[in-house]
LOLUM-216887 format. One record per residue (C-alpha): residue in one letter; residue number from 0; x, y, z. Coordinates in pm, 1 decimal. Example, Ala and Ser with C-alpha at 12.3 -4.5 7.8 and 13.67 -1.06 7.14 Angstrom:
% residues 2
+----+-----+----------+----------+----------+
: aa :   i :        x :        y :        z :
+----+-----+----------+----------+----------+
:  A :   0 :   1230.0 :   -450.0 :    780.0 :
:  S :   1 :   1367.0 :   -106.0 :    714.0 :
+----+-----+----------+----------+----------+
//
This chain:
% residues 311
+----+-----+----------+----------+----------+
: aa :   i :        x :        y :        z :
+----+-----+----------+----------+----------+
:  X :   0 :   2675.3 :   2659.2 :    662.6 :
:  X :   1 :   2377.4 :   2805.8 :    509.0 :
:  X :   2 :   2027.7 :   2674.0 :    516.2 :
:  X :   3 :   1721.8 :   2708.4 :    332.5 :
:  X :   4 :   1467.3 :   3056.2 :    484.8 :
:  X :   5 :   1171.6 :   2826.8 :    521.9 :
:  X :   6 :   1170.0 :   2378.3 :    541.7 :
:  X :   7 :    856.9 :   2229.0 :    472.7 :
:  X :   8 :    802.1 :   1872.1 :    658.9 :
:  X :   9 :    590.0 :   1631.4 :    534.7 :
:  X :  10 :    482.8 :   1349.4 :    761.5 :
:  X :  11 :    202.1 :   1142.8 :    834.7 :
:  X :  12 :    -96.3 :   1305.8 :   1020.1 :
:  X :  13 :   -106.4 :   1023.7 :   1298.9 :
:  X :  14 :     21.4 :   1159.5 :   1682.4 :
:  X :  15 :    290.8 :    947.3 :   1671.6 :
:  X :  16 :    422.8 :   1145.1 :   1330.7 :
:  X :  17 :    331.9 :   1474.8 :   1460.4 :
:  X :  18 :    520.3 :   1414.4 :   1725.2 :
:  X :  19 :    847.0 :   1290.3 :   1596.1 :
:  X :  20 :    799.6 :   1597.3 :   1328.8 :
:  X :  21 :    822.3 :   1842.6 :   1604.0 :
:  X :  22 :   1164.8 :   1651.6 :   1715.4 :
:  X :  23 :   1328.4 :   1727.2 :   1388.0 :
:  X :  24 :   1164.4 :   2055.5 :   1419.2 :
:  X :  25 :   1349.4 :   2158.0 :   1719.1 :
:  X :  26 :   1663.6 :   1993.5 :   1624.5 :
:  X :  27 :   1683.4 :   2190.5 :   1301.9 :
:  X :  28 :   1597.9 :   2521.9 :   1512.9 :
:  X :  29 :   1910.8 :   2465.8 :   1730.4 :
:  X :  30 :   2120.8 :   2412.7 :   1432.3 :
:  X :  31 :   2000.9 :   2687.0 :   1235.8 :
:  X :  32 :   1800.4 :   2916.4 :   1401.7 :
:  X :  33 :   1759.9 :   3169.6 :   1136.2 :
:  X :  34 :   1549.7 :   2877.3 :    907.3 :
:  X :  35 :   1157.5 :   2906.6 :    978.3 :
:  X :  36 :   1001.6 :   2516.2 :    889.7 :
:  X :  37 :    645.4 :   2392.3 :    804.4 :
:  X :  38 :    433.8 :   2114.9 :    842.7 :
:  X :  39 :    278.4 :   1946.1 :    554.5 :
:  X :  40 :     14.4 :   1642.5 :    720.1 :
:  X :  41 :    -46.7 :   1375.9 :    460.1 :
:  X :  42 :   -325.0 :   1107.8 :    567.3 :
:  X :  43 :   -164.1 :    763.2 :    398.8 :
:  X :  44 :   -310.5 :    410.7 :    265.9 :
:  X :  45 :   -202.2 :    281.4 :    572.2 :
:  X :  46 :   -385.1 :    517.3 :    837.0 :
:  X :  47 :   -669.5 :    457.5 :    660.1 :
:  X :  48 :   -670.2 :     78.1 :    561.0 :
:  X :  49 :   -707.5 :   -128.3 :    917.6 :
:  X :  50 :   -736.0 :   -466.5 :    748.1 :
:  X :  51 :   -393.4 :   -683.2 :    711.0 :
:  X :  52 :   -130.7 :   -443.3 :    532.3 :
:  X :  53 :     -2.9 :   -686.7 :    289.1 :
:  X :  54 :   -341.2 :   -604.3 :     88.4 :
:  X :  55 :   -228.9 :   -284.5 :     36.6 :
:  X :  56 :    147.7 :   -271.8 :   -117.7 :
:  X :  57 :    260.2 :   -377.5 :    292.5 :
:  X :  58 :    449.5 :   -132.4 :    436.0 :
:  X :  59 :    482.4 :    107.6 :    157.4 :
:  X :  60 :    122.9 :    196.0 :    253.4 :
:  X :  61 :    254.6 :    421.0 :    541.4 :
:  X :  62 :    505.1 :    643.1 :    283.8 :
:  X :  63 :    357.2 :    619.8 :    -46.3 :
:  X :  64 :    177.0 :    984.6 :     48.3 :
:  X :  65 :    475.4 :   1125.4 :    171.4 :
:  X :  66 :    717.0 :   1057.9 :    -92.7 :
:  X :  67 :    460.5 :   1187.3 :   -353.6 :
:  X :  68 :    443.2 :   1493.0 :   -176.5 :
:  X :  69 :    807.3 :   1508.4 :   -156.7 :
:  X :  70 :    849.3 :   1438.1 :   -544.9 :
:  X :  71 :    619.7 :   1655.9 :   -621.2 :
:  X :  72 :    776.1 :   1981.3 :   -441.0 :
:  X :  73 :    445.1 :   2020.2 :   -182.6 :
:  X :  74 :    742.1 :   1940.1 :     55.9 :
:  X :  75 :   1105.3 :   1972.2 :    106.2 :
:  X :  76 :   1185.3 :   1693.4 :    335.6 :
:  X :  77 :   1050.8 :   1412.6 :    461.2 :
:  X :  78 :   1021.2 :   1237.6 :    822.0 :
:  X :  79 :   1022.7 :    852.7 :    828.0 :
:  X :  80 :   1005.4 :    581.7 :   1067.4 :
:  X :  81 :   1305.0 :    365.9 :    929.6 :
:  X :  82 :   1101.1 :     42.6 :   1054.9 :
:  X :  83 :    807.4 :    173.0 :    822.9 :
:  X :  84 :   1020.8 :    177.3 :    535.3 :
:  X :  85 :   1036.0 :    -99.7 :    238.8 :
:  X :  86 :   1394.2 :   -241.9 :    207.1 :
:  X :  87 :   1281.3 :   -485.6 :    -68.1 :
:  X :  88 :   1205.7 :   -174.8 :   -302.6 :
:  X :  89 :   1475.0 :    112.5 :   -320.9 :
:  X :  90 :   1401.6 :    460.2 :   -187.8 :
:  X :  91 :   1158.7 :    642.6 :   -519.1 :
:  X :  92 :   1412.0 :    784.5 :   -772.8 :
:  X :  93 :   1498.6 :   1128.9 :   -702.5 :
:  X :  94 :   1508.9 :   1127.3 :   -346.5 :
:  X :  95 :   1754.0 :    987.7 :    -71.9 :
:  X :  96 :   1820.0 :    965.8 :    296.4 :
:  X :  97 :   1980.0 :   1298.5 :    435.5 :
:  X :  98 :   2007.6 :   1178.9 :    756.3 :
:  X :  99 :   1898.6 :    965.6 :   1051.4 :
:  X : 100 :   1860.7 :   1089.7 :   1370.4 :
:  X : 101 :   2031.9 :    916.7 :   1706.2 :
:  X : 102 :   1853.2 :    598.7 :   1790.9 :
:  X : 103 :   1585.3 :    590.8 :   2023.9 :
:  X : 104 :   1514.2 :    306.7 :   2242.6 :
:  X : 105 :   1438.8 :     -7.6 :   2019.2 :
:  X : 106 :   1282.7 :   -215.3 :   2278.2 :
:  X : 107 :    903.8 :   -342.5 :   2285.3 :
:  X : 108 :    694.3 :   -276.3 :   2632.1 :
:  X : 109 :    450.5 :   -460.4 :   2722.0 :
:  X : 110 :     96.8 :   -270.9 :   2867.3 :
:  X : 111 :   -117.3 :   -451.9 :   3097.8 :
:  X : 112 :   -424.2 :   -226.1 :   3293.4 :
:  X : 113 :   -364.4 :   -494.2 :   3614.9 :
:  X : 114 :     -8.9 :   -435.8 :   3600.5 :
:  X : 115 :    125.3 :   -736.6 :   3539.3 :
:  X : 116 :    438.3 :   -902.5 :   3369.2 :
:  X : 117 :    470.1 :  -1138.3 :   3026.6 :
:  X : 118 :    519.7 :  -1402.0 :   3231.7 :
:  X : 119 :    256.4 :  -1344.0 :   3414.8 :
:  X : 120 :    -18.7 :  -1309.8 :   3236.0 :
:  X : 121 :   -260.5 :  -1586.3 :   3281.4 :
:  X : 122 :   -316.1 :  -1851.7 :   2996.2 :
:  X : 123 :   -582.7 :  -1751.8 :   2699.0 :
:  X : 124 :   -473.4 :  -1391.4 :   2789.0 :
:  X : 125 :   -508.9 :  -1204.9 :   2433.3 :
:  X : 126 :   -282.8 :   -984.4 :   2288.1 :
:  X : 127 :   -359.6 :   -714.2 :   2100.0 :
:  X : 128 :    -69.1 :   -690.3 :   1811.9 :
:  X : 129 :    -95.3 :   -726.4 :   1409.6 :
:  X : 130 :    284.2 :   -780.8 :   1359.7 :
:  X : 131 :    376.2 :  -1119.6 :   1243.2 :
:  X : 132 :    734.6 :  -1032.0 :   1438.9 :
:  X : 133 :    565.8 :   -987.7 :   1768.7 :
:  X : 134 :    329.0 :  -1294.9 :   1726.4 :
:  X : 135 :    598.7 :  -1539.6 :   1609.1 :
:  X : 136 :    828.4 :  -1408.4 :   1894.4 :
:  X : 137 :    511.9 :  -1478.2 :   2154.6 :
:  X : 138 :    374.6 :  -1798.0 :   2002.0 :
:  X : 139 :    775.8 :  -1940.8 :   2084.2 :
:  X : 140 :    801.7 :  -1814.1 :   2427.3 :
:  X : 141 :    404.0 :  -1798.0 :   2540.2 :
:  X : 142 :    229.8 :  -2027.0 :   2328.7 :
:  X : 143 :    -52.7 :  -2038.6 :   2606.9 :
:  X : 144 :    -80.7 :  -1682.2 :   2497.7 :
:  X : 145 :   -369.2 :  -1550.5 :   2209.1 :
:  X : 146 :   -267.8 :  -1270.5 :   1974.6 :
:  X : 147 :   -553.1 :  -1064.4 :   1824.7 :
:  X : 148 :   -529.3 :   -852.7 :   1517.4 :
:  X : 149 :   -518.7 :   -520.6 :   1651.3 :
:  X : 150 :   -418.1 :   -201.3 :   1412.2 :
:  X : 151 :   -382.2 :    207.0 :   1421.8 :
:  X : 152 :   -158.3 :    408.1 :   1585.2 :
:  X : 153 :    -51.2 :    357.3 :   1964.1 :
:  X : 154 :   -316.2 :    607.1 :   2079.2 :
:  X : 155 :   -569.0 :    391.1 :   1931.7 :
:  X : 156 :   -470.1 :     86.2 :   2053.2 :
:  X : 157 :   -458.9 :    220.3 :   2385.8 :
:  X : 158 :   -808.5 :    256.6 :   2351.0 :
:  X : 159 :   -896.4 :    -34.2 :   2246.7 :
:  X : 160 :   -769.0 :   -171.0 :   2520.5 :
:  X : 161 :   -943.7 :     19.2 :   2746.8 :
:  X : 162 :  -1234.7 :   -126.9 :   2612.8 :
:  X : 163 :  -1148.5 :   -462.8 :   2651.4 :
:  X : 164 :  -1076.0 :   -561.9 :   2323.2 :
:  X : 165 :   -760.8 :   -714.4 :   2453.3 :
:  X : 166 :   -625.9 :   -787.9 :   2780.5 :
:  X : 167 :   -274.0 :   -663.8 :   2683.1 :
:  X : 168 :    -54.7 :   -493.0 :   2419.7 :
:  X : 169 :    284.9 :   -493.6 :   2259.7 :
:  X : 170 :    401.2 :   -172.7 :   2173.3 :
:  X : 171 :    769.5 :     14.3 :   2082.2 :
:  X : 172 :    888.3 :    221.9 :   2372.6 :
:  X : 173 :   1011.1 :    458.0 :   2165.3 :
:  X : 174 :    668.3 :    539.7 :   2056.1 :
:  X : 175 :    494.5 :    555.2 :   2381.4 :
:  X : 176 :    804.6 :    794.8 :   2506.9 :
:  X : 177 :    725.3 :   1008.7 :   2174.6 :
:  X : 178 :    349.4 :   1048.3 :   2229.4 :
:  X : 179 :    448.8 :   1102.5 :   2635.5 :
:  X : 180 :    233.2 :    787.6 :   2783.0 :
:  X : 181 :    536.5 :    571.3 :   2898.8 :
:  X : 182 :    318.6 :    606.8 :   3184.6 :
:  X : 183 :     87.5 :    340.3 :   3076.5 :
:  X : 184 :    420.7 :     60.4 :   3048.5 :
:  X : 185 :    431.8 :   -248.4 :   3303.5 :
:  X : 186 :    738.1 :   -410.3 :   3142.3 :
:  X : 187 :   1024.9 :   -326.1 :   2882.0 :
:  X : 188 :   1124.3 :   -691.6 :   2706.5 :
:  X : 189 :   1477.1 :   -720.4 :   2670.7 :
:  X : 190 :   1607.5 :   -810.3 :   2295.5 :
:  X : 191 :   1613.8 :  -1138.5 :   2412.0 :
:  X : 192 :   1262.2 :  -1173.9 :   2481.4 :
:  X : 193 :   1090.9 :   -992.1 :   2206.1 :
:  X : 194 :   1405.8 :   -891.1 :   1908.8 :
:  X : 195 :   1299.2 :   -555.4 :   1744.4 :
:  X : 196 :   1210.2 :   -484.5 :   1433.4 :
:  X : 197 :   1490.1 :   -412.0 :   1149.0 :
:  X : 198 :   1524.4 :    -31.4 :   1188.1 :
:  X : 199 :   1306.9 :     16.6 :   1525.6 :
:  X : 200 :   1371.2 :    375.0 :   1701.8 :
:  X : 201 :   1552.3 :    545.2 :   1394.4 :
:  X : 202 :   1378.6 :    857.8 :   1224.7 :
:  X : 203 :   1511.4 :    941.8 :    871.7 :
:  X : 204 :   1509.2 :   1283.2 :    668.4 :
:  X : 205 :   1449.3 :   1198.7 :    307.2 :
:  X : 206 :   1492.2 :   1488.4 :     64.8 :
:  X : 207 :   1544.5 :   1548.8 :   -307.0 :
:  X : 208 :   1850.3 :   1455.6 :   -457.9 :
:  X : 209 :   1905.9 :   1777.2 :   -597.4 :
:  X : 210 :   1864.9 :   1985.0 :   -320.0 :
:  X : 211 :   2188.2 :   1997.0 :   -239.5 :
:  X : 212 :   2166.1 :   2302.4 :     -0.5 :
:  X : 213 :   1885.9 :   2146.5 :    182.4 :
:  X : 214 :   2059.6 :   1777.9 :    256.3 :
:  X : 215 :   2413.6 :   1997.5 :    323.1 :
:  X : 216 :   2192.6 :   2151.3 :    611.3 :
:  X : 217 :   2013.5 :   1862.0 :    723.2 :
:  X : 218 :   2292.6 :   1604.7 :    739.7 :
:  X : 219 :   2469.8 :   1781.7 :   1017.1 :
:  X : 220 :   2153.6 :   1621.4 :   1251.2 :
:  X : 221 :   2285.2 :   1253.6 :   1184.0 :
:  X : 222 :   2435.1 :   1025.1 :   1434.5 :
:  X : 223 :   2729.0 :    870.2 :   1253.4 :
:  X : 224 :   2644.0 :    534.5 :   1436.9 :
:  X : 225 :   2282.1 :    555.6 :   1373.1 :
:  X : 226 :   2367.7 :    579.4 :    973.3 :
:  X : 227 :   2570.7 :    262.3 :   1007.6 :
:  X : 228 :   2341.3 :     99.9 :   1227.6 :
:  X : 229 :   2054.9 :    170.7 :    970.1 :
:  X : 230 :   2305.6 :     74.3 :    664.6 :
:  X : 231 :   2329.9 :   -277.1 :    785.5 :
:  X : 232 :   2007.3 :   -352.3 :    889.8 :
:  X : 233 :   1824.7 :   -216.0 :    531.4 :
:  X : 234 :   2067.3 :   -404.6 :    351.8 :
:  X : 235 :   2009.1 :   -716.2 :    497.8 :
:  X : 236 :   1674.2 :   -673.8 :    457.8 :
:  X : 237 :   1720.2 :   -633.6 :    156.9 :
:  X : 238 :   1899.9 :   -937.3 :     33.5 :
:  X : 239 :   1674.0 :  -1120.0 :    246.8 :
:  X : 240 :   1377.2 :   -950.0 :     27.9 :
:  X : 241 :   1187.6 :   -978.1 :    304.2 :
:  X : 242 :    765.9 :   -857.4 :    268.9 :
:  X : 243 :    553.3 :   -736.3 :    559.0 :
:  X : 244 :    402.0 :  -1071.6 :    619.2 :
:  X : 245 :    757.6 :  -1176.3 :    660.9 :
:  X : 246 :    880.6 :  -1268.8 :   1042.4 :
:  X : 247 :   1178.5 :  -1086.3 :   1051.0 :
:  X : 248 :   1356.4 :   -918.6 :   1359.6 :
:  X : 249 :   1730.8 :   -787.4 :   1405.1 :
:  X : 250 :   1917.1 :   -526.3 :   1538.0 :
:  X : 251 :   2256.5 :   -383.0 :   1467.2 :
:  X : 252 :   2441.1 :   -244.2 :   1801.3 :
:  X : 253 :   2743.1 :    -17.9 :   1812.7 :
:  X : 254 :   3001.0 :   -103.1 :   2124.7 :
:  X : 255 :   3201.8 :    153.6 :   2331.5 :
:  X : 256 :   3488.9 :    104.2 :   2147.0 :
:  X : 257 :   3271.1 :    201.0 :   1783.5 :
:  X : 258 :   3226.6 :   -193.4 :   1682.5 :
:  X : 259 :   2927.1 :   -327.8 :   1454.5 :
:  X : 260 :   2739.3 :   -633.9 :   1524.2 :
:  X : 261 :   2430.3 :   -756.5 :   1395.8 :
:  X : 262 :   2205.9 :   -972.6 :   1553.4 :
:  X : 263 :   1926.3 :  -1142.3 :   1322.2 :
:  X : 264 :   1604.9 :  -1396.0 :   1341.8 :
:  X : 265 :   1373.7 :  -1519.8 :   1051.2 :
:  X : 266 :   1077.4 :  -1757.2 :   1233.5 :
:  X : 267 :    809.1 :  -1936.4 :   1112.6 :
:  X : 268 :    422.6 :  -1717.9 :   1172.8 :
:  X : 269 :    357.3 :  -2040.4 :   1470.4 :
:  X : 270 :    750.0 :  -1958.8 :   1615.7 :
:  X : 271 :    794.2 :  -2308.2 :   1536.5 :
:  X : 272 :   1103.9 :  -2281.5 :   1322.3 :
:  X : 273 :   1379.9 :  -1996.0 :   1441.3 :
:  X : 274 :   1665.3 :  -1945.8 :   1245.7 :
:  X : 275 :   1922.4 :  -1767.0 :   1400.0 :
:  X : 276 :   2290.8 :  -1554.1 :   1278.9 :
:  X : 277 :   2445.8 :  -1275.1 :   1445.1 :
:  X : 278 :   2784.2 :  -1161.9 :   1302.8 :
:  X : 279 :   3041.0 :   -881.3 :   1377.5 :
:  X : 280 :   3177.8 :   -617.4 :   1122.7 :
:  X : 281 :   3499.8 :   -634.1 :   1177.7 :
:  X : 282 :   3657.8 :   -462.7 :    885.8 :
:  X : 283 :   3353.2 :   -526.2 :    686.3 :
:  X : 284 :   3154.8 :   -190.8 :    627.6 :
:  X : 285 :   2776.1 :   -187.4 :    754.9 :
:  X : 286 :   2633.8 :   -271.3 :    406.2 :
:  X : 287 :   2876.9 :   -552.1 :    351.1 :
:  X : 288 :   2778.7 :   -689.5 :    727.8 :
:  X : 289 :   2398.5 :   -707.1 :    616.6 :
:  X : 290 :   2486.9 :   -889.2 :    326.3 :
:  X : 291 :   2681.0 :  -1104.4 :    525.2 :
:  X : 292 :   2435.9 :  -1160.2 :    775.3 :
:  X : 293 :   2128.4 :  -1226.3 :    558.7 :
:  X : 294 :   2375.7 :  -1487.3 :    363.3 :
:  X : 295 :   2397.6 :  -1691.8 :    699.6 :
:  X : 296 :   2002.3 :  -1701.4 :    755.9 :
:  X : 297 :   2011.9 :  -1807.8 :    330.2 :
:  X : 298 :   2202.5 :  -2063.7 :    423.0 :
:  X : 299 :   1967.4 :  -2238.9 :    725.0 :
:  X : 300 :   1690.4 :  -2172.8 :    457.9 :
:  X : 301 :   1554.6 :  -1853.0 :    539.7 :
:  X : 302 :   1434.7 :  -1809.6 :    149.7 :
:  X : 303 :   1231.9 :  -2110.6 :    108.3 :
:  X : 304 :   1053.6 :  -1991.4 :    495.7 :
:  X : 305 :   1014.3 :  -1646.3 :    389.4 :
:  X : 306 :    880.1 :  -1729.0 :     45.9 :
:  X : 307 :    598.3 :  -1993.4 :    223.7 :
:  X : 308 :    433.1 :  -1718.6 :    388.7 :
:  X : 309 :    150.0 :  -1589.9 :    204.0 :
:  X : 310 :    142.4 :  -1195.3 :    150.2 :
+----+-----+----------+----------+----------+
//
């Protein structure tokens, strides 16, 4: 299959970006080495703004940058952090998803400098996280536990902790393995303890609709169970309409023998209220199973706690 002589990337300028940038890099030069690629660095609203997202358009503050340089032909392709993504809004017209790349861990790990566990830590102990998710989650299952707003990319927050701005941190796994410092982890949380974010450890390749030779060439680096994966979770955020003040966690798994499930939480900000569904596809496709699944949380009043939450 042919592919375009020269790809430019656009991505945000963080690490973190850089970093996952250089995956799809070398992915695409295994799968067609004759096609040279380029990266365009875009600094975004949400790099720069370290106040409380939902004051600046939520999460669409991390790709507004990068789909105007995509729309506007300064790039060819685009590299997102599915998690980062709005489901409430659809994708800008003209462009779509390509592909997504296998799923990377989806876990959170916890980083403490003494080395200690969750459980552990001792009470008042403050955590440094600004995702509602994460402090719902904690304020449930270690309400003696303080969260403290605590932005920027991992790097960053690393060091702020170091100095002393919190005793401890929540981070993805997935991250800290793509900027190498998995070194600084004391304990991975199981899904149980801390669920993941909708779309946590999937990259996606957003291009122009009309490039057809571009997303023919790009689409061979999807994981088939990825896409599905991804397919249920957006779409059940989706129907959920769910904003980035919104407490929302879930994860869709693929079995051994190729089954969907989804697994889904809506909480209250104080982890007070946790409303609960977790479905299997069966014959349903992915799209249909989100639907499905955000129905059941609609049902145990999920709209009327979503829509009491400021943003």
């Amino acid at each position: 299959m042919s592919a375009p002589e020269l790809i430019r990337i656009v991505s945000r300028d963080s690490p973190m970006a850089l970093a996952q940038v250089e995956r799809v890099r070398a992915e695409l030069a295994a799968l067609h080495p004759g096609t040279a690629t380029e990266v365009v660095a875009v600094k975004t609203t949400g790099d720069k703004w370290m106040g409380d997202l939902a004051q600046v358009e939520g999460k669409g503050a991390f790709t507004k940058e990068v789909d105007a340089a995509l729309l506007s032909g300064e790039a060819d392709l685009a590299v997102h952090c599915v998690k980062d993504i709005p489901a409430d809004r659809p994708l800008p017209a003209g462009t779509t998803f390509a592909a997504f790349l296998r799923r990377d861990d989806i876990r959170d790990a916890l980083v403490h400098p003494g080395g200690l566990t969750l459980d552990q830590l001792p009470d008042g102990a403050r955590i440094g996280t600004s995702s509602v998710r994460r402090s719902a989650q904690l304020a449930a299952s270690h309400p003696h536990l303080q969260c403290v707003p605590m932005r920027g990319n991992a790097n960053r927050r690393l060091d702020k902790l170091a100095a002393g701005e919190a005793d401890a941190l929540l981070l993805a796994v997935s991250g800290l393995q793509r900027i190498d410092r998995t070194d600084v982890i004391t304990e991975v949380l199981s899904v149980e303890v801390m669920c993941p974010p909708i779309g946590a450890g999937i990259l996606a390749l957003q291009c122009r609709e009309g490039d057809r030779e571009l997303i023919d060439a790009i689409s061979l680096l999807g994981d088939p169970a990825t896409h599905r994966e991804a397919t249920a979770e957006r779409m059940f955020l989706h129907v959920l309409q769910g904003h980035c003040n919104s407490p929302i966690a879930g994860y869709a798994r693929t079995d051994g023998n190729g089954e969907l499930s989804l697994r889904a939480k809506v909480f209250t900000p104080d982890g007070k209220v946790i409303l609960n569904a977790h479905e299997w596809a069966g014959r349903l496709d992915p799209a249909t199973l989100g639907t499905s699944v955000a129905v059941a949380l609609l049902r145990q009043g999920a709209r009327e706690l979503i829509d009491g939450i400021p943003h």
